[in-house]
C-alpha positions, 0 to 999 in steps of 0.5 A, a space after each residue: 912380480 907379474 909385469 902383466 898383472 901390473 897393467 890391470 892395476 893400471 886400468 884401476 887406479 890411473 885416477 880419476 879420469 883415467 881410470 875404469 873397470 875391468 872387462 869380463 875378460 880381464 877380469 878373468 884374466 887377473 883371477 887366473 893370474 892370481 891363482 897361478 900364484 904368479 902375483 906379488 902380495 904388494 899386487 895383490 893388496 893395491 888390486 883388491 883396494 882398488 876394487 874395493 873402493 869403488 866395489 866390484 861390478 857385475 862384469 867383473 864378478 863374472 870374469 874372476 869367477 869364470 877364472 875360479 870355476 875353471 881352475 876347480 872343475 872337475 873335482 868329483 863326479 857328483 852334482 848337488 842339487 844345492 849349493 849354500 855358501 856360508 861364508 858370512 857369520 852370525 853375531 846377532 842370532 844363531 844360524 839357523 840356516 844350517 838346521 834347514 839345509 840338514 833337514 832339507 838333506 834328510 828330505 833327499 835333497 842333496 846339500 854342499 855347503 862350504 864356508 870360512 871362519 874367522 876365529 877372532 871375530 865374535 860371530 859364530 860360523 858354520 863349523 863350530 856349530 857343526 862341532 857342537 853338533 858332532 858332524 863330521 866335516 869334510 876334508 877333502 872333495 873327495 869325502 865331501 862326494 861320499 857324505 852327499 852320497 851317503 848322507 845327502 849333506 857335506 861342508 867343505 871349508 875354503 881351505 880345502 878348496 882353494 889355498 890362493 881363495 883363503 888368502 885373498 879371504 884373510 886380507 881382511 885382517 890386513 886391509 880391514 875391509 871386506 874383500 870382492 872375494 865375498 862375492 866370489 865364493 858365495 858365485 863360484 859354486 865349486 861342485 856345479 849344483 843344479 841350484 844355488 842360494 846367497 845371502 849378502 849384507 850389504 843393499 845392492 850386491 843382491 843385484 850384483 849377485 844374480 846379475 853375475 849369476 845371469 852372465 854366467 849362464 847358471 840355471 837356478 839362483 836365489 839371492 837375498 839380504 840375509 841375517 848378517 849377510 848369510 842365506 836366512 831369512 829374518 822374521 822380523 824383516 820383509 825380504 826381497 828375493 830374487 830368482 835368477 831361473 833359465 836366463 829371467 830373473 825375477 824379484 818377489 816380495 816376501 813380507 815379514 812373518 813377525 808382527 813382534 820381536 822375538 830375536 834374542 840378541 844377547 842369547 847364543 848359545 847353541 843348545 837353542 838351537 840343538 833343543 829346538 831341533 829335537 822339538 824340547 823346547 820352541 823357540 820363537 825366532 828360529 821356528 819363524 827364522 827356519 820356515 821362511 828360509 826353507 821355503 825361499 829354498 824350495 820356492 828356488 827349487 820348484 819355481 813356486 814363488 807363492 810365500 804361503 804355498 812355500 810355506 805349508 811346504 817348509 813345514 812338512 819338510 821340518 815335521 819329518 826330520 829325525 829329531 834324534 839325529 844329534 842326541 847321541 853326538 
């Protein structure tokens, strides 16, 4: 047992009126507890409940995720000019925020996307749609830096980032509930890219996001309620986007590019999305879904916030793609 852990279990739980949050530095401090593995998994799940009752604060999101970053760095010489984390899953649409990131990387953009599945969900996630697909994915940082430098994109899965992070991620199958280290592998961007986009579920952790983000001193990030909680912008939805560039963080109001409905909630399967990629067939959402998502990102990256110029944008990056790039896998 961590005697010292035991007394940030304290600060939480003394009830009531007793009770606080974490400083930024005791955040930190518990995080790098955490992953000296020195924590007792009974510690664990009373910390993590704790927070997850009230839900985390902004200096705490900083704190545990100064202590991430400090624990992964360096691990390889390349810098991405993307960071996508991709940790929350589809269950009422395909995710067709990975056909952006891939055409973005076929453009010359450099794109480190990193995520976790849970099998036994009905959500369909990153990896299986890139085995569909027949991507290689990445199984170490190290092959992670040789596809960016080769092809421009790599997916990295958290089990081969952080064994303590994958653990804290899998209490949710014994807690049941959501865990703040949602929060933190969507912030920790593990590579140190020059930009970075999250999508979170829930109203309120958008702010929380780019706040942290803020006091965490990084230079270009996008946060935004995305499809289930992924990094995609849904059509049929106005979105509220907010950029966090050089220390001002700034919100814009994007109205929703559907006049009708056009998801097709009971229609996953992926060849939608591998016939929409070679441009057989078009489908409707995920035309709309693709556009409005790559022109968030570019919006992030060129500091053009203006929807429609963004847009025009996002249409000549998707024209040029290479339509055959998964017809022989």
């Amino acid at each position: 047992m961590s005697a010292e852990f035991v007394e940030f279990i304290k600060i939480l739980g003394k009830g009531r009126h007793g009770s606080r949050s974490l400083t930024e530095q005791e955040a930190e401090k518990a995080m790098d507890l955490i992953l000296q593995d020195v924590v007792k998994p009974e510690q664990m799940g009373a910390f993590w409940m704790l927070i997850r009752i009230r839900e985390e604060t902004v200096a705490e999101a900083a704190g545990f995720t100064r202590a991430i970053r400090k624990k992964l760095a360096p691990q390889v010489d390349i810098k991405p000019d993307l960071d996508w984390p991709a940790y929350a899953g589809k269950r009422n649409e395909l995710p067709w925020f990975l056909l952006v990131a891939i055409a973005l990387s076929q453009s010359g953009v450099k794109v480190f996307m990193h995520g976790h599945s849970f099998p036994e969900e009905s959500r369909i996630y990153v990896d299986k749609v890139l085995s569909f697909l027949g991507v290689e994915q990445a199984q170490s940082f190290a092959q992670a830096q040789t596809q960016i430098e080769n092809q421009n994109f790599a997916y990295l899965s958290l089990d081969k980032i952080s064994t303590q992070l994958t653990d804290l991620m899998e209490l949710k199958r014994l807690l049941g509930l959501r865990s703040p280290v949602n929060t933190l592998v969507r912030l920790m961007n593990p590579l140190a890219a020059n930009h970075s986009v999250h999508g979170v579920f829930h109203k309120g952790y958008d702010e929380i996001h780019i706040e942290a983000a803020k006091v965490l001193e990084d230079k270009s990030v996008l946060v935004f309620r995305g499809g289930n909680g992924e990094a995609e912008v849904n059509p049929e939805r106005d979105v509220s986007l907010a950029f966090l560039k050089e220390k001002q963080v700034s919100w814009s109001q994007w109205p929703k590019s559907s006049q009708q409905h056009v998801r097709q909630k009971d229609n996953l399967d992926l060849t939608r999305m591998l016939d929409h990629w070679s441009g057989d067939t078009i489908d409707s959402f995920g035309e709309q879904a693709i556009m409005q998502t790559m022109a968030s990102v570019l919006a992030l990256m060129s500091g053009e916030l203006d929807q429609e110029k963004n847009v025009i944008k996002a249409k000549a990056v998707w024209q040029q793609r290479n339509k055959l790039a998964f017809s022989a896998k």
